[in-house]
C-alpha positions in Angstrom: -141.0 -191.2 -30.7 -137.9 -189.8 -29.9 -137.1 -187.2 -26.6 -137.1 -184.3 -28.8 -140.0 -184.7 -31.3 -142.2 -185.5 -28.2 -141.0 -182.5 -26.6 -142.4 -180.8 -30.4 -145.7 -182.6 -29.6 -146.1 -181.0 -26.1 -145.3 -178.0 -26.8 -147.5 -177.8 -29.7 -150.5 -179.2 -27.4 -149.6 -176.5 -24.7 -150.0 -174.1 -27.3 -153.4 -175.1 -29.1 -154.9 -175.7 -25.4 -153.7 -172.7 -23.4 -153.0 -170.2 -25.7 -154.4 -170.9 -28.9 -157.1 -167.8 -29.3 -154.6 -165.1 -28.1 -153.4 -163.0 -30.9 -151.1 -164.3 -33.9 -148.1 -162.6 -33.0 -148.1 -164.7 -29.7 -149.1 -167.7 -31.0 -146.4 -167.6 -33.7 -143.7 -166.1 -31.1 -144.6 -169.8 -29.3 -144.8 -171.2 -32.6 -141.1 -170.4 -33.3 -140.0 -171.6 -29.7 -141.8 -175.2 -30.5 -139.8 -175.2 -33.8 -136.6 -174.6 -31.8 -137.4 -176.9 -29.3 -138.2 -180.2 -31.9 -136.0 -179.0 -34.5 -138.6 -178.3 -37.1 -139.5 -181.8 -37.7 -143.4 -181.9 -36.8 -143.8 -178.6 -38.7 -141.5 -180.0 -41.7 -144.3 -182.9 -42.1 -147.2 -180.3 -42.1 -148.4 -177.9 -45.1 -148.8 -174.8 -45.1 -147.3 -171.9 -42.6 -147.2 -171.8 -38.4 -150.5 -170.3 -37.7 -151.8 -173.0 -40.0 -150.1 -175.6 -38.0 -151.5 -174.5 -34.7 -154.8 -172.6 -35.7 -157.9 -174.4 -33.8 -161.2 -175.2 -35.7 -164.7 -176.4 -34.3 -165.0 -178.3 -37.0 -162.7 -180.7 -39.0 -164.3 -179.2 -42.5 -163.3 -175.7 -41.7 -160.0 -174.5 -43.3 -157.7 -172.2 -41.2 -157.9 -168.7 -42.1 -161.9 -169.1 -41.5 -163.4 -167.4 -38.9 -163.6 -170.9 -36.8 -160.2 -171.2 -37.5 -159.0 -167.9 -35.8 -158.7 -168.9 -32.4 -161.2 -166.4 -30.8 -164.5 -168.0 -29.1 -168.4 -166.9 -30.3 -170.3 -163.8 -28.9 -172.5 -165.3 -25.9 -175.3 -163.3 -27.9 -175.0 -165.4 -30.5 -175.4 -168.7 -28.8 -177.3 -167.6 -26.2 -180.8 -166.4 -27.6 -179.6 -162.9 -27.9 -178.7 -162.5 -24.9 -175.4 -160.3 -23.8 -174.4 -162.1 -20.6 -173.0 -165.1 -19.1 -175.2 -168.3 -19.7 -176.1 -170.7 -17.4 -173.6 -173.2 -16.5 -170.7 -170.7 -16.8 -168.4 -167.9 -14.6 -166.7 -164.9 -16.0 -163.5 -166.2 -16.0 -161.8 -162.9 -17.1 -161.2 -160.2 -19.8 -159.4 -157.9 -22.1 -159.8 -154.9 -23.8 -159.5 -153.2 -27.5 -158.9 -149.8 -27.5 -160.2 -147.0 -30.6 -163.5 -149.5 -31.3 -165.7 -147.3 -33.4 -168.4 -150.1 -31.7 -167.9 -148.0 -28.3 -167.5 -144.7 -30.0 -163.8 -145.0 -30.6 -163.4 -145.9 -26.8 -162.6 -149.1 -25.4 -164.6 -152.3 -25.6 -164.1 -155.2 -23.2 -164.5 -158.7 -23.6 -165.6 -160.8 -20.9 -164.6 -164.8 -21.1 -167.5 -167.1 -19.7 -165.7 -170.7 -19.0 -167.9 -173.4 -18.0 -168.4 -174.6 -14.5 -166.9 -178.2 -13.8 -168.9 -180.8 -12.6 -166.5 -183.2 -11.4 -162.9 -183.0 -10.6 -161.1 -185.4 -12.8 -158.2 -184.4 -15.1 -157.4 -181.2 -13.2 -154.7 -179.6 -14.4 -153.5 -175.5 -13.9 -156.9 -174.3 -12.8 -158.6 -176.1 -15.4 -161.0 -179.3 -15.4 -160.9 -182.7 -17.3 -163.1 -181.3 -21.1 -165.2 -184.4 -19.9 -166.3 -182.4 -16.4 -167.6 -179.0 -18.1 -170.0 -180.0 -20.5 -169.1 -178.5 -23.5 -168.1 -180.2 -26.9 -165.9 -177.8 -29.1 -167.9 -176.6 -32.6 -168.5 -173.7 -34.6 -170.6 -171.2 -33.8 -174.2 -171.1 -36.1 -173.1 -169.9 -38.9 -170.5 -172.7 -39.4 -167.1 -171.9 -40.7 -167.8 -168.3 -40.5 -168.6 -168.4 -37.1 -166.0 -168.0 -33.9 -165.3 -170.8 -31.5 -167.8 -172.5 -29.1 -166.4 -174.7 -25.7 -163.3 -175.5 -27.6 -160.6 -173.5 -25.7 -159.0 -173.6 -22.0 -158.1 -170.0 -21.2 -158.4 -168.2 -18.2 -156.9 -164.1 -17.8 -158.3 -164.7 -14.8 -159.3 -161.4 -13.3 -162.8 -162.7 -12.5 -164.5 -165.1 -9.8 -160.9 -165.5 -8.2 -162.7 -167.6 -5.7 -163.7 -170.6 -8.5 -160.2 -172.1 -8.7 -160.6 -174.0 -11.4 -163.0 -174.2 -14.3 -163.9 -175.6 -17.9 -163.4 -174.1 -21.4 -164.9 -170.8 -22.6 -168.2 -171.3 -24.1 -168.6 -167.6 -25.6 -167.6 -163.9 -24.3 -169.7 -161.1 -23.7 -168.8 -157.9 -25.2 -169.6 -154.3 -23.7 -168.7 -150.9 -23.6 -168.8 -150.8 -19.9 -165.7 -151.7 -17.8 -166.4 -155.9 -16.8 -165.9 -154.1 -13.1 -168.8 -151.9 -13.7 -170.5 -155.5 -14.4 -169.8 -157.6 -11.5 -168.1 -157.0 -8.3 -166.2 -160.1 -8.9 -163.8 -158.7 -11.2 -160.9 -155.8 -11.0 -159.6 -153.9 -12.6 -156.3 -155.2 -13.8 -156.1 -155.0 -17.9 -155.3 -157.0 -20.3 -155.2 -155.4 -23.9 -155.9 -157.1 -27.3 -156.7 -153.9 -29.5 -156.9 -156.0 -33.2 -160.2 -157.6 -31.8 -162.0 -154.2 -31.6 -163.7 -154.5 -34.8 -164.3 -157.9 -34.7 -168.8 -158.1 -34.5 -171.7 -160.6 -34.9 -175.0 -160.0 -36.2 -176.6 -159.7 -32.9 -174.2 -158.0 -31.1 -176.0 -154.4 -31.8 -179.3 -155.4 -30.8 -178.6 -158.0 -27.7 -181.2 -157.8 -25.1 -181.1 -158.8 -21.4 -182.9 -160.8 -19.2 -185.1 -159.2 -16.3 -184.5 -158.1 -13.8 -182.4 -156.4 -16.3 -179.4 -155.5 -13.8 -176.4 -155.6 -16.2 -175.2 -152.3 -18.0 -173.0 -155.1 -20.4 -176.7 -155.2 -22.4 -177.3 -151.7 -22.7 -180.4 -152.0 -20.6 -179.7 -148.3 -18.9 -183.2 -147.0 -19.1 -183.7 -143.6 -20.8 -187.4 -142.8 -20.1 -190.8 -143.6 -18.8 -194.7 -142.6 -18.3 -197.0 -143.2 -15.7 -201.1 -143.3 -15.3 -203.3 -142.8 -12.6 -207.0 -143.7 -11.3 -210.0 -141.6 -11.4 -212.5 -141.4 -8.4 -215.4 -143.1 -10.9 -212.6 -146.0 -11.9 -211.3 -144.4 -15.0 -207.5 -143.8 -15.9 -205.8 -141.1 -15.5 -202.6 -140.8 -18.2 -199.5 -138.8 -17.4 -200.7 -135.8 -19.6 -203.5 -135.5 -17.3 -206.7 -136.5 -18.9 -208.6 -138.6 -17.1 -210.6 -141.0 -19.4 -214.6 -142.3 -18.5 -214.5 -145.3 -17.5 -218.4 -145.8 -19.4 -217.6 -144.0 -23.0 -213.9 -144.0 -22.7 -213.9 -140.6 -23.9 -211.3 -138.1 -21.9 -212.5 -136.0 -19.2 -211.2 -133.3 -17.2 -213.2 -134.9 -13.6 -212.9 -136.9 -11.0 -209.7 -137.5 -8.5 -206.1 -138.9 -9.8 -204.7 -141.4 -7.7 -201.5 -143.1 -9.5 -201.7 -146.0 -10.5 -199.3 -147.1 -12.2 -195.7 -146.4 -14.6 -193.4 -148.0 -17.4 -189.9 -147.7 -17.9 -188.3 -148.6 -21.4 -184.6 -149.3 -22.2 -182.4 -148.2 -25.3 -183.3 -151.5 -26.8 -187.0 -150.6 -26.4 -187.4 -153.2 -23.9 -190.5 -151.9 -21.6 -190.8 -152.9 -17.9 -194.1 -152.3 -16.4 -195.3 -151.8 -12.8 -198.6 -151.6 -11.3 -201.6 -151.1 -13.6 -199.1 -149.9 -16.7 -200.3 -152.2 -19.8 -197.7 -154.2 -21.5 -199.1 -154.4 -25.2 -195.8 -155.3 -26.3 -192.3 -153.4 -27.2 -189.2 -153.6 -29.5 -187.3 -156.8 -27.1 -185.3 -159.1 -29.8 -185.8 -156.3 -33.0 -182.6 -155.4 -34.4 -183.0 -151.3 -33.9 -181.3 -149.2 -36.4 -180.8 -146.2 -33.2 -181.8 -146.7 -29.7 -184.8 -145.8 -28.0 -184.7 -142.5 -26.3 -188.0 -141.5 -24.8 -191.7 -142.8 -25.0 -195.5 -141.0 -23.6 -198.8 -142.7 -22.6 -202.2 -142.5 -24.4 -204.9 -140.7 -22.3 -206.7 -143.7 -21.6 -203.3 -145.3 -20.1 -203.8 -148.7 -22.2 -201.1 -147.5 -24.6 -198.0 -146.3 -25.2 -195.0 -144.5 -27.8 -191.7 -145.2 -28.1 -189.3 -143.1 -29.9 -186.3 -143.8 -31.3 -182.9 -141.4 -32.1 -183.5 -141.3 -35.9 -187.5 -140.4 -35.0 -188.9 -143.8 -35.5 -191.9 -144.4 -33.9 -193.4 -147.5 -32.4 -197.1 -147.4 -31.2 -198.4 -150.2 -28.8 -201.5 -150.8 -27.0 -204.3 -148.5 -27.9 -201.7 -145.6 -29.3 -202.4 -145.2 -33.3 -198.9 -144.1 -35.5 -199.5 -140.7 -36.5 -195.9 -140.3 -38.7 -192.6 -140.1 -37.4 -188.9 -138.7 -38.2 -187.4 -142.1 -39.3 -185.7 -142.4 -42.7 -185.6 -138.8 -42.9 -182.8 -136.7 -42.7 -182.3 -134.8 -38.7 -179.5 -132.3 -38.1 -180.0 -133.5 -34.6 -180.7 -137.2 -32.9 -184.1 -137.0 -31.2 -184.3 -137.2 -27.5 -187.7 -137.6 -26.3 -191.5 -137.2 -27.3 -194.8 -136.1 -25.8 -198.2 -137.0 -26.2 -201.2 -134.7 -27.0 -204.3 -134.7 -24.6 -206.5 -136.0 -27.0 -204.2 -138.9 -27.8 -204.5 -138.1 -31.6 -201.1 -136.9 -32.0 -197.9 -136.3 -30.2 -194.3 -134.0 -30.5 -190.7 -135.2 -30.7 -188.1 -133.1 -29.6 -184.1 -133.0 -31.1 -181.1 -132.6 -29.2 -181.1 -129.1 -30.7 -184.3 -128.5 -30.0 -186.0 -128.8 -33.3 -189.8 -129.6 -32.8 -191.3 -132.2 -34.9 -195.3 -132.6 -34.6 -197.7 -135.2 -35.7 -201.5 -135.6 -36.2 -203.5 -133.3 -33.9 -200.2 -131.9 -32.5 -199.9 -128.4 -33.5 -196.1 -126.7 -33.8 -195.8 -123.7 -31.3 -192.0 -122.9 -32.2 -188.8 -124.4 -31.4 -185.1 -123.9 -30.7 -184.2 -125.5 -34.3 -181.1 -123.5 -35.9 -180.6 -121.5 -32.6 -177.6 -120.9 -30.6 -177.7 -123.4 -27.2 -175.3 -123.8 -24.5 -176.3 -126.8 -23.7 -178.2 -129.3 -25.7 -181.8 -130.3 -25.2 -182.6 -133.7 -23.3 -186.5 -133.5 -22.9 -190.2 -131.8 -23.2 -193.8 -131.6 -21.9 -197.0 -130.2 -22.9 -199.1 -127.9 -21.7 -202.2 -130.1 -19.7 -204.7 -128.1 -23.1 -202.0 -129.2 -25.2 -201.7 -125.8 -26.8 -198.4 -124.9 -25.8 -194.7 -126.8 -24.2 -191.9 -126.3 -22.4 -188.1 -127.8 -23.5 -185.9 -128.3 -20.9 -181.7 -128.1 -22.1 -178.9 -130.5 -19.9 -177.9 -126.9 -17.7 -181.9 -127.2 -16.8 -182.5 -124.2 -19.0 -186.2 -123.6 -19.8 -187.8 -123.1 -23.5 -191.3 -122.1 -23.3 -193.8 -121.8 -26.2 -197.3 -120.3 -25.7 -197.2 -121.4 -22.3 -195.4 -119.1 -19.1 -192.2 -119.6 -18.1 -192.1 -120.1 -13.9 -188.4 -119.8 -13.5 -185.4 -122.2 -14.4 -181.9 -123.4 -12.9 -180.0 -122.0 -15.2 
């Protein structure tokens, strides 16, 4: 091989290892500077254009202009259960951001590199480990061809876990609308920008759940509401409407002491966390959600519980029966929380606007639908009789129906 065809071939390596899923327009500006540098005579033997020449696939199979072919490496969601974060075995290495993704409501989205961890320290070279000490073996994603990259590519921005000086190839990314800062402490805030990857999506991306202790806002696990219950003095439970149930006919009393017990918190994703003597019959972890979660109530007996969701779907669990709901059906407003009656038979959900929407034995006692609001309406309750409720707006301003009104903030 002569001096300057080999100098072709290293420059070509350099780019497929180092650089090779960073955006066409660099790889083809290094591209060009590999042409210079070898004359053109590796690329004059190869088909087809630059990109094709130094596009990287998981699999031999895969043509470039796949997906697998692009140079970008899988959501961690999509090879790790479903879960939005960094697996096992692997350090945030670093990230970029795409502005104007309609994903993060036309704001920014970030994406978060998770290289592998090296288990030995053989081949080092620039911060990176030997491909035989991280673990990984370079494929397509699931989905084959139309999947991104898995463990095939040695990148590093490197804005993240400055303190692991070297480390092995990127087995996926997670993806978030929250700054990776916000995330962990190890990374700062100096930005890297890649806006053409802000539409780029996998199936699970939308519905990606966490694991507990659920302490990473890159999953959307911020919780948006919760219930609690309470003890009677003869044993019974006591829900957060305040009807305390017998604990011999299980019928709903008004007697006896209330001694909490216990509460529930659920996440957009519907995931419920449960502490004390809260049931956990079950909740939405894993279901791909059309809208989030945004508010949930107890049945009186506290062995059950609703969710509800932004569009006005419903999810009953435990004991709680479905009594209808909003979803499929056209809202002026997204819903943004619910209440239960005392009897358990029925229940209210409430809109940002504050249109009222009742169910079963839940009677309608007016609403703030198609009325002028200064601020938009974020939750309700229910009388303890269940024949009246109060809406509450974001300024703290107070809507009562059939029941007094005691005073407000705003």
């Amino acid at each position: 091989m002569s001096f300057t065809a080999g100098l072709a071939e290293g420059a070509s390596r350099l780019v497929g290892r180092h650089v090779s899923r960073r955006s066409f327009i660099t790889r083809s500006a290094m591209a060009g500077s590999a042409v210079v540098i070898g004359a053109g005579l590796d690329l004059a033997l190869k088909p087809g254009t630059a990109y094709g020449y130094i596009c990287q696939c998981g699999n031999g199979t895969c043509g470039c202009g796949t997906t697998c072919c692009s140079g970008f490496t899988e959501f961690c969601c999509a090879v790790n259960g479903g879960y939005n974060y960094c697996p096992a075995g692997t350090v945030m290495g670093g990230w970029w951001k795409a502005d104007n993704s309609s994903y993060c409501g036309t704001g920014p989205r970030y994406y978060m590199d998770c290289n592998a961890t090296c288990h030995c320290q053989t081949g080092e070279y620039a911060g990176f480990c030997s491909t035989t000490c991280d673990g990984l073996t370079c494929a397509c994603g699931a989905t084959g061809c139309n999947s991104f990259l898995v463990g095939c590519l040695q990148f590093r921005y490197g804005q993240c876990n400055q303190n692991v000086p070297v480390v092995g190839r990127i087995l996926c990314r997670v993806v978030a609308c929250v700054p990776p800062w916000e995330i962990t402490a190890s990374c700062t805030t100096a930005s890297a920008n890649d806006t053409g990857t802000a539409e780029q999506d996998v199936p699970c991306w939308t519905d990606a759940f966490p694991t507990p202790p659920c302490d990473s806002p890159a999953t959307n696990c911020q919780t948006v509401a919760m219930a609690a219950i309470a003890g009677s003095a003869a044993g019974g439970v006591v829900s957060a409407t305040g009807s305390i149930t017998n604990p011999t006919t299980g019928t709903p009393t008004r007697t006896g002491g209330r001694t909490p017990v216990g509460y529930g918190l659920v996440t957009a994703f519907g995931r419920l966390f449960s502490y004390g003597a809260f049931p956990s019959d079950g909740d939405e972890t894993g279901v791909a959600l059309d809208k989030p979660v945004v508010g949930m109530a107890v049945t009186p007996t506290g062995k059950g519980y609703w969710f509800v969701a932004s569009d006005g779907g419903i999810f009953a669990f435990g004991d709680a029966q479905f009594y209808g709901s909003m979803g499929g059906k056209p809202l002026d407003k997204p819903m943004v929380g619910m209440a239960a009656t005392p009897s358990g038979a029925g229940y209210w959900t409430v809109a940002s606007d504050g249109g009222i929407f009742a169910f079963g034995d839940a009677h309608f006692y007016g609403s703030m639908g198609g009325k002028p609001l200064d601020q938009p309406i974020v939750g309700m309750a229910p009388s303890p009789e269940g024949n009246g409720y109060w809406c509450v707006a974001a300024d703290g301003g107070i809507f009562s129906f059939d029941v007094p009104f005691f005073g407000s903030p705003a």
